[in-house]
C-alpha positions as CSV (number, residue, x, y, z in Angstrom):
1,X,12.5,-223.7,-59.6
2,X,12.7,-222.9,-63.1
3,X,15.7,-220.8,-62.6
4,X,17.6,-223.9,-61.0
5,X,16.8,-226.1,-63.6
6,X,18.2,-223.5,-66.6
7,X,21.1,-223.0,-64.4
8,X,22.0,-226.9,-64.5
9,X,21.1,-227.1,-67.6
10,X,23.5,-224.2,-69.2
11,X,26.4,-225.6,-66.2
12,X,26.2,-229.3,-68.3
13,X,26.4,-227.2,-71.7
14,X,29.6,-225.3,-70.4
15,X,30.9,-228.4,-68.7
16,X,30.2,-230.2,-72.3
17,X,32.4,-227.5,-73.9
18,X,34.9,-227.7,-71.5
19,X,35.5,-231.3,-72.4
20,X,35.3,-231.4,-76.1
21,X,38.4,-228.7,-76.1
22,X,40.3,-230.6,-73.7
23,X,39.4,-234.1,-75.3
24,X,41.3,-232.1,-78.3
25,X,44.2,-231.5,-76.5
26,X,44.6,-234.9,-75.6
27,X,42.3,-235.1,-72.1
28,X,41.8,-238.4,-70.0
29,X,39.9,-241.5,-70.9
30,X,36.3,-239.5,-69.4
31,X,36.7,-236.3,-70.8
32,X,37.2,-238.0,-74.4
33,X,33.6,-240.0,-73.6
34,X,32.2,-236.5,-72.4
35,X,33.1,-234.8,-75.4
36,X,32.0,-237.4,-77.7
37,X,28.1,-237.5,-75.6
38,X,28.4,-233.7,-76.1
39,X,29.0,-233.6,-80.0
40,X,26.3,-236.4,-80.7
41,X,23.7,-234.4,-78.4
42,X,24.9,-231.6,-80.5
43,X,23.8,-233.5,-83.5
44,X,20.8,-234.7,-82.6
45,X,19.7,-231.1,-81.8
46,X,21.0,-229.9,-84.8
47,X,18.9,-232.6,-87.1
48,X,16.0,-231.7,-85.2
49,X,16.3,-228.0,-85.8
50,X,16.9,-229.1,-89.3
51,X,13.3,-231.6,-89.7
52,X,11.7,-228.8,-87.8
53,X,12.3,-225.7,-90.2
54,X,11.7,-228.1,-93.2
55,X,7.9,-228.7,-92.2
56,X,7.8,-224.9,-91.9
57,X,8.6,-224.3,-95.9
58,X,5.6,-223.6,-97.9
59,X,5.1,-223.2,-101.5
């Protein structure tokens, strides 16, 4: 089960990518909203990565 679930998971991130570069070349209305849900999830993991490391920092 745990297989299936990494498998969709990792078919959304390359269907993600997918989007973004064709939203660059000028893609339909949906992949331009696809792209855009894909960057700002990137963000957001990216920012938590970020908080997450910072706690880690000891002096």
């Amino acid at each position: 089960m745990t297989i299936v679930v990494l498998l969709g998971v990792l078919l959304l991130v390359i269907a993600g990518c997918v989007c973004v570069v064709w939203a660059a070349r000028g893609g339909p209305r949906w992949v331009r909203v696809v792209a855009t849900a894909t960057i700002a999830a990137g963000e957001l993991v990216s920012r938590s990565d970020k908080r997450r490391h910072q706690g880690d920092v000891q002096e």
